[in-house]
C-alpha positions as CSV (number, residue, x, y, z in Angstrom):
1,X,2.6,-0.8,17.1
2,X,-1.0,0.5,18.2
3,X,-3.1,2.4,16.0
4,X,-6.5,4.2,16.0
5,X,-7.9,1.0,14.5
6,X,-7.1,-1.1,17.7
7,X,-9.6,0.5,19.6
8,X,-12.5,-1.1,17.7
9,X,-13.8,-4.4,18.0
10,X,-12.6,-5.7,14.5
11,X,-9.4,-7.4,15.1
12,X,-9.1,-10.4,12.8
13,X,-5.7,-11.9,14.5
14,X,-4.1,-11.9,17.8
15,X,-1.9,-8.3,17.0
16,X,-2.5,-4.8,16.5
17,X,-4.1,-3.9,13.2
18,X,-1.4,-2.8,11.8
19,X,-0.2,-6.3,10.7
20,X,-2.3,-7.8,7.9
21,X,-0.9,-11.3,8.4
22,X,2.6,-12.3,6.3
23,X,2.0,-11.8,3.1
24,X,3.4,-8.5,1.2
25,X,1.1,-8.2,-1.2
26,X,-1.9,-7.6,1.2
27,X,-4.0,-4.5,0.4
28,X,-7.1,-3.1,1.4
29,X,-8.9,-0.7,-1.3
30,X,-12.0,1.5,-1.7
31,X,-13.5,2.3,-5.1
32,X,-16.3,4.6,-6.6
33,X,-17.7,5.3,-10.1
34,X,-20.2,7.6,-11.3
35,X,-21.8,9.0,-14.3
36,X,-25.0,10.3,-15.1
37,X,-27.8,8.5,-17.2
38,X,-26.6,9.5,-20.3
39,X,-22.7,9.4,-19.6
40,X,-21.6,13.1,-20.4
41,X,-20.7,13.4,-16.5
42,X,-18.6,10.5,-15.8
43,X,-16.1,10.3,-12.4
44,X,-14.0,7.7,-10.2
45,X,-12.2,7.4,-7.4
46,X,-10.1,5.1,-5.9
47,X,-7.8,4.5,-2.2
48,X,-5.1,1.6,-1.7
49,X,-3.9,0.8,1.3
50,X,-0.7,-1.6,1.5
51,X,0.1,-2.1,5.0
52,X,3.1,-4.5,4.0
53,X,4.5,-2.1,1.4
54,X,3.9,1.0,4.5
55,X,2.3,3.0,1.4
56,X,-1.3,4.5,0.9
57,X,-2.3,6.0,-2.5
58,X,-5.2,7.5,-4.1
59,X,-6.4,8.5,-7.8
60,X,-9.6,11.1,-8.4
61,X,-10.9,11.1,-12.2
62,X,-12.8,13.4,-13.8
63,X,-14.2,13.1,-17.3
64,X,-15.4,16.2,-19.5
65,X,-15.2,17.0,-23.0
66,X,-13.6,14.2,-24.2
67,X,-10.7,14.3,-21.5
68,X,-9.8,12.2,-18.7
69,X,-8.4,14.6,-16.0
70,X,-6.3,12.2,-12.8
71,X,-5.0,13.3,-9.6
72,X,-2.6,11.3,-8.3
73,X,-1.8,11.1,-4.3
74,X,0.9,8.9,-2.4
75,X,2.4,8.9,0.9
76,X,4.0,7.0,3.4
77,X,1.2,5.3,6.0
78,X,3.1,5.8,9.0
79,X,1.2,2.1,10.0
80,X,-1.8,3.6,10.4
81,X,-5.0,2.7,8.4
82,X,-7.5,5.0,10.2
83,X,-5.9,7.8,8.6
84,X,-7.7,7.9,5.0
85,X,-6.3,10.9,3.3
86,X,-3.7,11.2,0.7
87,X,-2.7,14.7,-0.8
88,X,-6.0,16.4,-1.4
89,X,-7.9,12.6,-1.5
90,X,-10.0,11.5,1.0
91,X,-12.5,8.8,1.8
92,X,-14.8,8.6,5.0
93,X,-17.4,6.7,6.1
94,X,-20.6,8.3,7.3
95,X,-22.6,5.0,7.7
96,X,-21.0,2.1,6.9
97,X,-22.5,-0.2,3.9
98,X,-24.3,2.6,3.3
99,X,-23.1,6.6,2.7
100,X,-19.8,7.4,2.1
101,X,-18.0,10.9,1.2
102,X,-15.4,11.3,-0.9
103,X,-13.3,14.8,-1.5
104,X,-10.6,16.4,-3.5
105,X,-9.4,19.4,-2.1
106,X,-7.7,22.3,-4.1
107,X,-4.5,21.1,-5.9
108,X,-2.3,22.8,-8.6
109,X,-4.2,20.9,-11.4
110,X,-7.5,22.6,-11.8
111,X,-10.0,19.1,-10.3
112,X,-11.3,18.9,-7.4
113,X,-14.6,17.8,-5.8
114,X,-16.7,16.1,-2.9
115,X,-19.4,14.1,-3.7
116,X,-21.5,11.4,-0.7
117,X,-22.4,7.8,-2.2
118,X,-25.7,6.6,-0.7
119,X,-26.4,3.3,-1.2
120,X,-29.8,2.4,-3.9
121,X,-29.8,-1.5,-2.7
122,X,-27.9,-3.5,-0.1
123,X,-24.1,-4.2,-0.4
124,X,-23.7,-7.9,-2.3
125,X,-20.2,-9.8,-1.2
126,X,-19.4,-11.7,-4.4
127,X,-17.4,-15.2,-3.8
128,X,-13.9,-14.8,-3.0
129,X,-11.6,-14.9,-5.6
130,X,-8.2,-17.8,-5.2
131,X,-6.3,-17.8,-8.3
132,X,-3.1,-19.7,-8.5
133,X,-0.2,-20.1,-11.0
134,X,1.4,-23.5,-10.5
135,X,2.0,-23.4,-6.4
136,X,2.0,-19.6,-6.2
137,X,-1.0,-18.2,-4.8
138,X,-1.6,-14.8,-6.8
139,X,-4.6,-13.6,-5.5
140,X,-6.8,-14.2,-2.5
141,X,-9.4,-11.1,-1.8
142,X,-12.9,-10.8,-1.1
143,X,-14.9,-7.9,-2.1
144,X,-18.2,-6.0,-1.6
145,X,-20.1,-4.2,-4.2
146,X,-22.8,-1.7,-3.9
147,X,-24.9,0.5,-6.5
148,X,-25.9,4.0,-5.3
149,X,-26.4,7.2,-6.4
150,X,-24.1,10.9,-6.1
151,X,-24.8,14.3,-4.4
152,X,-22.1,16.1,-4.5
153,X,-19.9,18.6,-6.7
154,X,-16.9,18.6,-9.3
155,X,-14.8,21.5,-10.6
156,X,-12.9,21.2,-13.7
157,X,-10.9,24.0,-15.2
158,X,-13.2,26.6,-13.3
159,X,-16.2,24.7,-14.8
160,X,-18.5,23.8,-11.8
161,X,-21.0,20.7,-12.2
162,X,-23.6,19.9,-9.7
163,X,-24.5,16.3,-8.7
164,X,-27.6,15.3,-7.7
165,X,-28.7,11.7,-6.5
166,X,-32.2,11.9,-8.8
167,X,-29.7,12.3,-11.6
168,X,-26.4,10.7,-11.4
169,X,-25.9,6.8,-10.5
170,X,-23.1,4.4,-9.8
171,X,-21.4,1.7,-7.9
172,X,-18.8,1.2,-5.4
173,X,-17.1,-1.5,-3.5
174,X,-14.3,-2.7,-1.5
175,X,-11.8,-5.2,-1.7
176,X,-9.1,-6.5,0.4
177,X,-7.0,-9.8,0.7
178,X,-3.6,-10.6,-1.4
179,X,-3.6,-9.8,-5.6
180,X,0.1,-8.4,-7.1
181,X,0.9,-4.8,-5.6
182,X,3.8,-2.3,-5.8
183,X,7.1,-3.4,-7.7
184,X,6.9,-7.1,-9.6
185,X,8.1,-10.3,-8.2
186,X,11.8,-10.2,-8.6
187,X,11.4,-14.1,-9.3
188,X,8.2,-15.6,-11.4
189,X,6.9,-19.0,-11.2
190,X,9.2,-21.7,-13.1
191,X,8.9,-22.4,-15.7
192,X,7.6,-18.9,-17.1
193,X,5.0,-18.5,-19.0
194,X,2.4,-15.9,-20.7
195,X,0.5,-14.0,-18.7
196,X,-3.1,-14.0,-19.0
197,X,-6.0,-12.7,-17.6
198,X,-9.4,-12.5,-18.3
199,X,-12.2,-9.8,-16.7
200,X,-15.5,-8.6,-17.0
201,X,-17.1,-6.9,-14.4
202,X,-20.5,-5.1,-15.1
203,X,-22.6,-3.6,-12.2
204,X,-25.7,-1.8,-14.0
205,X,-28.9,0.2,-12.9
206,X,-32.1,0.4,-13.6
207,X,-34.7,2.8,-12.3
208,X,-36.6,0.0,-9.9
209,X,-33.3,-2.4,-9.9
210,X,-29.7,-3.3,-11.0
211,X,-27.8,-5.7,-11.9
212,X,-24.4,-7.2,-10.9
213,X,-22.2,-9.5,-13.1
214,X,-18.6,-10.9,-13.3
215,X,-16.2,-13.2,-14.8
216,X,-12.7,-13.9,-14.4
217,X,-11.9,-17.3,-17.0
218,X,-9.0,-19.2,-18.1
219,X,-7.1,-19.2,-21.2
220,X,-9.5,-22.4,-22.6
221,X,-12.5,-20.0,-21.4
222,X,-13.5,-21.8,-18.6
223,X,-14.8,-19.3,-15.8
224,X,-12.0,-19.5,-12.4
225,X,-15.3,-16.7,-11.0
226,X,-18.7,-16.2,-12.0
227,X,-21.7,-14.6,-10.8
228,X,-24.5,-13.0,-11.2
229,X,-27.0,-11.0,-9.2
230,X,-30.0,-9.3,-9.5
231,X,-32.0,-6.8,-6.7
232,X,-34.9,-4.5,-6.3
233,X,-33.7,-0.3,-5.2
234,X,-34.9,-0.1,-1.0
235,X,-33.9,-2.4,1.2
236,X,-35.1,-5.8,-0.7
237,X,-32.6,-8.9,-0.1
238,X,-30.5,-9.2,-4.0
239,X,-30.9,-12.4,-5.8
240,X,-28.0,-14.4,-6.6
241,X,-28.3,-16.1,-10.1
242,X,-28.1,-20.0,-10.4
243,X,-26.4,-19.5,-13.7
244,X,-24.8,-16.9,-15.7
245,X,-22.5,-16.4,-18.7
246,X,-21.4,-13.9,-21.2
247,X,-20.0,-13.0,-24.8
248,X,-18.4,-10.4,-26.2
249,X,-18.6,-9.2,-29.6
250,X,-15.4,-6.9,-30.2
251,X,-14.7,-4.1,-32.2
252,X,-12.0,-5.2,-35.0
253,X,-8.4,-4.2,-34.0
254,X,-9.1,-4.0,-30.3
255,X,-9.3,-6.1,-27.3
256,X,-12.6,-4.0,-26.5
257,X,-16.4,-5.1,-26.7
258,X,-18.3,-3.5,-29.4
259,X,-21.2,-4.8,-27.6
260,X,-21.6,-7.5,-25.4
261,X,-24.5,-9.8,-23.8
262,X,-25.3,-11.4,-20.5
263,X,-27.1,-13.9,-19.8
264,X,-28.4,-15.1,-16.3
265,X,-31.1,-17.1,-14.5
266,X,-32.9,-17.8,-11.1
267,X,-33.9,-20.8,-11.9
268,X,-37.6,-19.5,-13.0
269,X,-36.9,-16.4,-15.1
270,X,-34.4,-16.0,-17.5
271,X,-32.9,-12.6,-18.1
272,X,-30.5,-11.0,-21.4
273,X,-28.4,-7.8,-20.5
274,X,-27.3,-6.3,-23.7
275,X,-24.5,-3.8,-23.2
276,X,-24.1,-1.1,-26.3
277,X,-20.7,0.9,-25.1
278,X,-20.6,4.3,-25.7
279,X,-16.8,5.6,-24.6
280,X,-14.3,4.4,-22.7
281,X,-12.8,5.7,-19.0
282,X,-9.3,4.2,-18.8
283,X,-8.3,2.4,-15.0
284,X,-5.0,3.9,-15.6
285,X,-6.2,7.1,-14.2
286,X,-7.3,5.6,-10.9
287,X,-3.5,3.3,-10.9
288,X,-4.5,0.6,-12.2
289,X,-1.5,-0.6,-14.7
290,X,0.2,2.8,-14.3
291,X,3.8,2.8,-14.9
292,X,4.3,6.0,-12.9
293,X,1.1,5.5,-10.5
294,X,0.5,2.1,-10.0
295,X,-0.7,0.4,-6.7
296,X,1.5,0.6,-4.1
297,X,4.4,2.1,-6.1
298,X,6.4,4.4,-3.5
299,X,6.5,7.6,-4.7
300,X,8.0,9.3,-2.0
301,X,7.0,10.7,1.3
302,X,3.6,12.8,0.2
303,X,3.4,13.3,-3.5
304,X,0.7,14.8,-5.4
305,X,1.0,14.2,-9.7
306,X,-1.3,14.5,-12.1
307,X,-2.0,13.1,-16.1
308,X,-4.7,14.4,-18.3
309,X,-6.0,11.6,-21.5
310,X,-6.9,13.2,-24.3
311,X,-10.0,10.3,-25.1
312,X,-9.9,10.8,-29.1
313,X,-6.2,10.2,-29.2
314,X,-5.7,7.5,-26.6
315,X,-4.1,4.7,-28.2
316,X,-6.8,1.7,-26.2
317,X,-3.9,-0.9,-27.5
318,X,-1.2,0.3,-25.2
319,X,-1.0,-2.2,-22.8
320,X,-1.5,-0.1,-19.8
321,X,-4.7,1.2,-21.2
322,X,-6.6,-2.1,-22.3
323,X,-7.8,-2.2,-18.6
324,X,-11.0,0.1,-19.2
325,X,-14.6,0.6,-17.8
326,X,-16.8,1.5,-20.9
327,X,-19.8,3.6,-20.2
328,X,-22.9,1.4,-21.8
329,X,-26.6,2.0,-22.3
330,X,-28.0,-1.4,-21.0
331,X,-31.7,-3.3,-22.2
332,X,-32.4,-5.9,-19.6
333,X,-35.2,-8.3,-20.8
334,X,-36.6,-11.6,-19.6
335,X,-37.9,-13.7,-21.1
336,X,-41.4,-13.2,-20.6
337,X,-41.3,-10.1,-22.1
338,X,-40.0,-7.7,-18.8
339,X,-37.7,-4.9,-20.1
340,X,-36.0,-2.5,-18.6
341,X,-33.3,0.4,-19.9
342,X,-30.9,1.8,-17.9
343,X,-27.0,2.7,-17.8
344,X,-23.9,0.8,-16.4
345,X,-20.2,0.2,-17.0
346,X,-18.8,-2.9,-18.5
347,X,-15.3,-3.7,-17.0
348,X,-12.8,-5.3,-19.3
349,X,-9.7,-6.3,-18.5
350,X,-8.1,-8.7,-21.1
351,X,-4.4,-10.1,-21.9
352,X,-3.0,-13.3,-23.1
353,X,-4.8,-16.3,-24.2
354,X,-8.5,-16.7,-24.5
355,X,-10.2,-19.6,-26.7
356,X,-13.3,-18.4,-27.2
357,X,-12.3,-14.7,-28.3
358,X,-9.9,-16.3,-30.6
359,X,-6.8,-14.6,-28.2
360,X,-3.6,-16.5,-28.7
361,X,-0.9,-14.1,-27.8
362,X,-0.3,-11.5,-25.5
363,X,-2.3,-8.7,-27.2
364,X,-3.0,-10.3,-30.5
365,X,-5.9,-8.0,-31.6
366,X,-10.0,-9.2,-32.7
367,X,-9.8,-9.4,-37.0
């Protein structure tokens, strides 16, 4: 079948776009976060596309007031993956790598909004992520990620908020390859055993810079993924750290960072990110872990659904709410005295296992 995409020059194998190679679980995905400097305007957004599953989906979050307001979109893609709006959610691309718009039309659930990401620094790819489980290969992706700031506008409830790119930061990126999408293997790896995962992910600005960092470790605590980069706002090439690593100090009875530091190095100057959380946004508004909205999951032809969290009463031990971005105030310092304050989310994604945590069971909980 031939689709809008085939008359571009970006064809990868020899068929139409519309086939992403064999494997089911391929997906393709856009994400976008914002908040301002001092986190009381916080949003996301998010777009699958799962050209084996036929199904596109999209989440729009808004936070105000201690409430996490989600609209949920799903449809069937009809094959084709120019077409990038579900429900009232879409995503185009002004300039590729580097403006972006996003909207939310009216709905029946009060939230909407259109806001343009322009990028503050160049895109960084981050090395490609291969994780396997015995012989199965469970994910295979790459993905970019960029920081940027906002102009733009939410409604919630009637309540109107102005963004403005002198005032409101954040990151986006994009992702595509093979990780677990839509309805769970019928037929796990033998012999079973308990899952685990473990993910930090912590892109952060800084009025002259940011910062990118990540982690993805086994159950012993050695890192399967880890970087670290570093770049100037403009147009200045980013520095990729020789070495990096973290810790996490948790709160008691969670699997959540109290604080956390990271440390990283060039090879001549050697820089500590401290990360002092302030809330928490929860990924299950944007899909992620959903057990009515997750990625991929068909909903139906064109459905539109929405979920409002109540932040104060959100129970962060639910499973399908331990995957969180918390909204941090972040000191970077070198070592030679350099400091710098700014704002940033730290990712945290964290089930099963993990040695150096303490972890031993599925969602034992920090003493």
């Amino acid at each position: 079948m031939l689709t809008k995409a085939d008359d571009y020059p970006i064809h990868q194998l020899p068929v139409p776009i519309a086939y992403a190679g064999t494997d089911r679980n391929f997906y393709d995905r856009y994400f976008f976060n914002g908040y301002s400097r001092d986190g009381e305007i916080f949003f996301a957004a998010a777009m699958g596309i799962y050209p084996h599953l036929n199904i596109i989906d999209a989440s729009f979050c808004v936070v105000r007031n201690g409430k996490q307001y989600n609209v949920h979109a799903s449809r069937v893609l009809g094959m084709e993956r120019m077409d990038t709006v579900v429900g009232p959610i879409s995503v185009e691309v002004l300039e590729p790598l580097a403006k972006l718009r996003v909207r939310c039309a009216d709905n029946a659930y009060g939230v909407k909004g259109e806001f343009t990401f322009t990028r503050r620094a160049p895109a960084v790819e981050e090395p490609r992520f291969i994780y396997q489980t015995g012989p199965r290969t469970v994910m295979d992706y790459t993905r970019l990620t960029q920081n940027g700031t906002y102009d733009g506008w939410l409604e919630v409830e009637g309540e109107r908020i102005e963004l403005r790119g002198s005032e409101i930061w954040g990151t986006r990126d994009r992702s595509w390859g093979v990780r677990p999408v839509g309805q769970r293997d019928s037929q796990p790896v033998a012999p079973q055993q308990m899952p685990q995962f473990y993910w930090l992910w912590a892109p952060c600005n800084f009025e002259d810079r940011f910062s990118l960092y990540h982690i993805n470790a086994e159950a012993t605590g050695a890192p399967w993924n880890e970087a670290a980069v570093m770049g100037l706002a403009g147009n200045h090439e980013p520095v990729h750290m020789k070495t990096a690593s973290s810790t996490v100090n948790y709160k008691s009875g969670s699997r959540h960072a109290k604080t956390a530091e990271v440390k990283f190095s060039d090879g001549t100057k050697n820089w500590t990110a401290t990360f002092e959380p302030k809330w928490q946004f929860y990924m299950a508004g944007l899909g992620y872990m959903n057990p009515e909205w997750g990625h991929g999951h068909f909903k139906g032809a064109n459905e539109v659904g929405f979920e409002l969290f109540d932040l104060a009463q959100t129970d962060e031990n639910q499973f399908d709410r331990n995957h969180i971005q918390a909204f941090s105030v972040v000191t970077l310092e070198s070592d030679d005295g350099e400091r710098h304050v700014g704002s940033g989310v730290l990712e945290q994604l964290i089930f099963g296992p993990h040695a150096p945590s303490g972890f031993k069971d599925l969602m034992d909980l920090a003493p």
